[in-house]
C-alpha positions in Angstrom: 0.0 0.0 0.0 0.6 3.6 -0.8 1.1 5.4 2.7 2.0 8.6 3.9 3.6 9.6 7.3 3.2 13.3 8.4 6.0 13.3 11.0 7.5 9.6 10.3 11.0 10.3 12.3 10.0 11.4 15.7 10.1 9.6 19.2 6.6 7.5 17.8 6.7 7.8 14.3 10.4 6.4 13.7 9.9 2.6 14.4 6.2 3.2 12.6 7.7 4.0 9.4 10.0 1.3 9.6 7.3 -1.2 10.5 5.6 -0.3 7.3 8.2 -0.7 5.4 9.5 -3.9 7.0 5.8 -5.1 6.0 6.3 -4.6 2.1 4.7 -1.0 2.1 5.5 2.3 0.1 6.1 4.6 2.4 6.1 8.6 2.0 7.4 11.1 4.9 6.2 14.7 4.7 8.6 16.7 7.9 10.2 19.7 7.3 13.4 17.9 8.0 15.1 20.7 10.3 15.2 18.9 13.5 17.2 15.9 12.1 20.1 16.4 14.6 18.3 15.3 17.2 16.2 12.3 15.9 17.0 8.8 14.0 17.7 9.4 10.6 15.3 8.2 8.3 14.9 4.6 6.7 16.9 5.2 3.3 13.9 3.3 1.6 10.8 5.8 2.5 10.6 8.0 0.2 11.1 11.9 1.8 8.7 15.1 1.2 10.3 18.2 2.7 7.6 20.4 3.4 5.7 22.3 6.2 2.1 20.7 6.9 1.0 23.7 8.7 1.8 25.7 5.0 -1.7 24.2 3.5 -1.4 25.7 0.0 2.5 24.8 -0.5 1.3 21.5 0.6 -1.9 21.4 -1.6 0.6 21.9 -4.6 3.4 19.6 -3.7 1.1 16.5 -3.5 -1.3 17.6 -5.9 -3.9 14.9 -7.5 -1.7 12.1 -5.3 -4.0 9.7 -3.5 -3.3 7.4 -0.7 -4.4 4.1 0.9 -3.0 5.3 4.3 -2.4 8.9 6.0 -1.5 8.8 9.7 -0.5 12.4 11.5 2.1 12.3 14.4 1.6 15.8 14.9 -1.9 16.7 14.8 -2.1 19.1 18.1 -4.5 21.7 17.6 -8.8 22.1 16.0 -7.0 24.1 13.4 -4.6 20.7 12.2 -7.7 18.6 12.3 -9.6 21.0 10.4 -6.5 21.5 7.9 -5.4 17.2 7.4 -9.4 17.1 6.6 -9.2 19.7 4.3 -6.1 17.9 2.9 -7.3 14.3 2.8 -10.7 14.4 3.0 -10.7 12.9 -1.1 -7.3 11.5 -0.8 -7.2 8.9 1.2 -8.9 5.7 1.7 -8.0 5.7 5.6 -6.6 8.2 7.8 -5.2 7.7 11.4 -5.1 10.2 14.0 -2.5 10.0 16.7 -4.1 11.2 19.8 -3.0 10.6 23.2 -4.4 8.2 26.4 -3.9 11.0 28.6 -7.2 12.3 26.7 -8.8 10.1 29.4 -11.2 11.0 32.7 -9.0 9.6 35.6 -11.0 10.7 38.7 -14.0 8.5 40.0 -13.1 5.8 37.7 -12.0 2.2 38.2 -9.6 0.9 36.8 -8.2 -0.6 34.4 -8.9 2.1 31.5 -11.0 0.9 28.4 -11.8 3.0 25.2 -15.0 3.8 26.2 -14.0 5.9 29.4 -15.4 9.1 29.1 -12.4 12.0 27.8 -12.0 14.9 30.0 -9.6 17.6 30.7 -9.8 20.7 32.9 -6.5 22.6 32.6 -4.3 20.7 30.8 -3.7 22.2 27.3 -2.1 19.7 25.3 -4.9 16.7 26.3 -7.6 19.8 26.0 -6.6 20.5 22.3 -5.8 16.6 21.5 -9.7 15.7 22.6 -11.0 18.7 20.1 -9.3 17.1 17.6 -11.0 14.0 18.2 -14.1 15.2 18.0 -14.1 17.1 15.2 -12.3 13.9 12.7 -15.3 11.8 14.2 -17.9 14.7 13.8 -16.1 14.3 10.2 -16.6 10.6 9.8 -20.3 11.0 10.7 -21.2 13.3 8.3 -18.9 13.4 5.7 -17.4 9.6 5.7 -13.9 10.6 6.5 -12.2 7.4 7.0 -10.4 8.0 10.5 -9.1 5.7 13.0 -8.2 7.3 16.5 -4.8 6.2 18.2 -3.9 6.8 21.5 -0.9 5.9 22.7 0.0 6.1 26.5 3.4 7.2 27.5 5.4 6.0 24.9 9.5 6.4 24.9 12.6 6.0 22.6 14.4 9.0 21.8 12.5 10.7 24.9 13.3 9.2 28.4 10.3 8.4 30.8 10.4 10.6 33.9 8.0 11.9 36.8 8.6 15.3 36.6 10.2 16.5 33.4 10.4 16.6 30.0 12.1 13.6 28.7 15.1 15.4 26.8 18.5 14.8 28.8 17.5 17.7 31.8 17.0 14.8 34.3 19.3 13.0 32.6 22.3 15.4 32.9 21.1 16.2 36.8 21.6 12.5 37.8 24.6 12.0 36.0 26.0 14.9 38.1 23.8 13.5 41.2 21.9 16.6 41.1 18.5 16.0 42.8 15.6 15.7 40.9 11.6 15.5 41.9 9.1 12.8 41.9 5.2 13.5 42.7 3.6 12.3 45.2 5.7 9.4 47.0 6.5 7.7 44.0 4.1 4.6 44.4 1.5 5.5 41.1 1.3 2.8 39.2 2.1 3.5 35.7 2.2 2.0 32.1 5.5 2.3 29.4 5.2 1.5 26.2 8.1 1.1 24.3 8.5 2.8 20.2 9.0 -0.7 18.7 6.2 -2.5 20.6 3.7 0.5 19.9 5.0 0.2 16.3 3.7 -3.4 16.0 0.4 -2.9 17.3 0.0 0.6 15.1 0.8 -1.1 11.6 -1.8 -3.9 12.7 -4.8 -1.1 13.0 -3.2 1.2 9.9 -3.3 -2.1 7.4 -7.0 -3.1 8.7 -9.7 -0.7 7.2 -12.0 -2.8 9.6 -10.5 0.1 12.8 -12.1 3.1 11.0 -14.8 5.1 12.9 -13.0 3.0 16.0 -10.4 4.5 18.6 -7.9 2.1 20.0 -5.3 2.9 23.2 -1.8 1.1 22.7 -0.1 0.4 25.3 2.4 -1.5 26.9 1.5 -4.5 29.2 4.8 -4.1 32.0 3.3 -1.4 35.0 5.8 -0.4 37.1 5.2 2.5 39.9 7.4 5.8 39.2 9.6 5.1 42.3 10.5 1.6 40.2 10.7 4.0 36.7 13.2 6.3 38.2 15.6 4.0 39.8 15.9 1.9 36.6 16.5 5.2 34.5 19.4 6.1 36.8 20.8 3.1 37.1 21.3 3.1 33.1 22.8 6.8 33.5 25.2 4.9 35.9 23.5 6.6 39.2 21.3 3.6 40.8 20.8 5.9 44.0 19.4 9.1 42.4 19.0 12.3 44.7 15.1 12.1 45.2 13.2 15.1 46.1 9.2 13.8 46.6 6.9 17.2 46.2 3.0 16.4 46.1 1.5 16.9 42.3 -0.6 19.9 43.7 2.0 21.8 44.9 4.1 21.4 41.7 0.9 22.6 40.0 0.8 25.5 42.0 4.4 26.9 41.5 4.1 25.9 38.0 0.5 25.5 36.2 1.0 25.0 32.9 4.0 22.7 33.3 2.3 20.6 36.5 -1.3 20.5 35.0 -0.1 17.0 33.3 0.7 15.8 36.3 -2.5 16.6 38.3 -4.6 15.5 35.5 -2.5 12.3 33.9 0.8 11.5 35.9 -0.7 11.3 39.4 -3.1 9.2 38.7 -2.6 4.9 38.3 -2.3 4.3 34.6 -3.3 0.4 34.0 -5.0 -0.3 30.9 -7.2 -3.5 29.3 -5.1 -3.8 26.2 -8.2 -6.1 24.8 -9.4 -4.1 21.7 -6.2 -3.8 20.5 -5.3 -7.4 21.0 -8.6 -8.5 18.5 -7.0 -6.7 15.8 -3.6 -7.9 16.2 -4.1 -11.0 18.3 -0.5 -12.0 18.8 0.5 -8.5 19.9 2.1 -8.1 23.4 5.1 -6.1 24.8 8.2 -7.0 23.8 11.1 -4.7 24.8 11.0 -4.2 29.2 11.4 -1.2 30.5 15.3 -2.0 31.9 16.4 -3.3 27.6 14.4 -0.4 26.3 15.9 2.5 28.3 19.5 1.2 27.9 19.0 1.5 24.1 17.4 5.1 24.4 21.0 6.1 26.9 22.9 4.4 24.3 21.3 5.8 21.4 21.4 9.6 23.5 25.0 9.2 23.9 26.3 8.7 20.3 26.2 12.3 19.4 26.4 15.4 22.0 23.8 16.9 19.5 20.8 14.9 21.2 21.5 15.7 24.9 19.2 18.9 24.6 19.1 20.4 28.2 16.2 22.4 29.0 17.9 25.7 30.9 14.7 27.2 32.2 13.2 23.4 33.5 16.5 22.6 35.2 16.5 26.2 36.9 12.8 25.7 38.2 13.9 21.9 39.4 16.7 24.0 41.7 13.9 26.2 43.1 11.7 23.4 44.0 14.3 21.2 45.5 15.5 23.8 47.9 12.2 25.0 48.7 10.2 21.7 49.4 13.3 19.3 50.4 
């Protein structure tokens, strides 16, 4: 099949491309190509489009009449994206996948573990917010228009990014444990939550792209290995070569208050458990199941990090705030 990746090298996208190409595909990338440095380079057999999605008429003419049996947008944030990929692909594509996020879902009052049909809510927490609108407008689409979408949302998924409490997942925590720096942790570090590995997710995705069966459905993937953040943290640092990392617990609220828009994704996602029944995925691809634990995975992502001094990006105005909450809440 004829697919197209809009992203396709990114901490997600990378091992999907190379699934779909690994399964006999054709496989286009549209990126603008300018963050290279710091991401895998790109499968020498998908087939690259330099261009700007957010630059709708440049895009209009560099793919023309082109038609596809598969779109899927990585970085579909915003109403204004959704409006603009339907705009796009509306006559273009047989089926289109939206990557959306599982922190889309209602934590509070719920039992878990989370299924599809939990109801998706978010009070201050922009990014989950925007990533619901989205949602609702492609399925608003496929009601009345027959836009062929199929939602994905992955949980907290890692690769080129590393898996942390409080942070970003560049090398900030990273480069603070190194230099046994302390670092924070919400709560007391006993959450129960769920890491999915690129290269599993990747697996599961191609499954639901290559299955026309999935549209008009939405579909979580994510790992089946739960660990609690306390558990998380120690095995990061103990790939950094730190195993007893400076901890500094700080309940999510108060991170929230000191900082809203950075501790809103805690209050509403991270401080909550994060177990999921991984059964509607597993009836499209049966034999799917998580491959790569937590320990292999994040010594490939250190190892990866490490090659080139290019892809430790430190976050100046993150690790400054981290100082002021240490010494204020230790």
């Amino acid at each position: 099949m004829k697919i197209l990746m809009i992203g396709g090298s990114g901490n997600i996208s990378w091992h999907c491309t190379n699934k779909l190409l690994e399964n006999g595909h054709d496989v286009y990338v549209l990126n603008r190509k300018c963050t290279i440095l710091t991401r895998r380079e790109l499968n020498p057999n998908a087939k690259r489009i330099v261009a700007d999605i957010n630059d709708l008429q440049s895009v209009k003419q560099l793919l023309g009449n082109t038609k596809f049996d598969i779109v899927a947008d990585f970085i579909c944030y915003k109403m204004e994206d959704a409006q603009r990929d339907i705009e796009l692909f509306g006559h273009n594509t047989k089926h289109f996948i939206f990557i959306s996020s599982a922190g889309n879902y209602k934590r509070e009052g719920y039992c878990l573990p989370i299924t599809e049909e939990r109801e998706l809510t978010s009070i201050n927490w922009e990014y989950s917010k925007n990533k619901i609108q989205c949602e609702q407008i492609f399925m608003k689409a496929y009601r009345e228009q027959n836009f062929p979408v199929t939602i994905i949302r992955p949980g907290h998924t890692y690769d080129t990014l590393i898996p942390e409490a409080v942070g970003n997942g560049d090398w900030t925590i990273a480069k603070r444990i190194i230099e046994k720096k302390p670092i924070i942790v919400h709560g007391d570090g006993t959450v129960w939550w769920t890491l999915t590995n690129s290269y599993d997710f990747a697996a599961a995705f191609a499954g639901v792209a290559e299955d026309t069966e999935t549209i008009g459905e939405a579909y979580h993937i994510v790992g089946d290995e739960v660990l609690t953040w306390n558990e998380i943290t120690h095995t990061v640092a103990h790939a950094l070569g730190n195993p007893m990392p400076d901890i500094v617990y700080i309940p999510a609220k108060i991170i929230e208050l000191e900082e809203p828009v950075w501790g809103a994704g805690i209050t509403e996602h991270k401080m909550w458990c994060d177990v999921y029944d991984n059964s509607k995925i597993k009836q499209v691809v049966p034999t799917w199941k998580t491959q790569v634990s937590l320990r292999n995975g994040i010594e490939y992502t250190v190892n990866w990090l490490n090659e080139k001094e290019c892809r430790k990006r430190v976050n100046l105005g993150l690790d400054h705030l981290i100082d002021k909450l240490c010494t204020k809440y230790r």
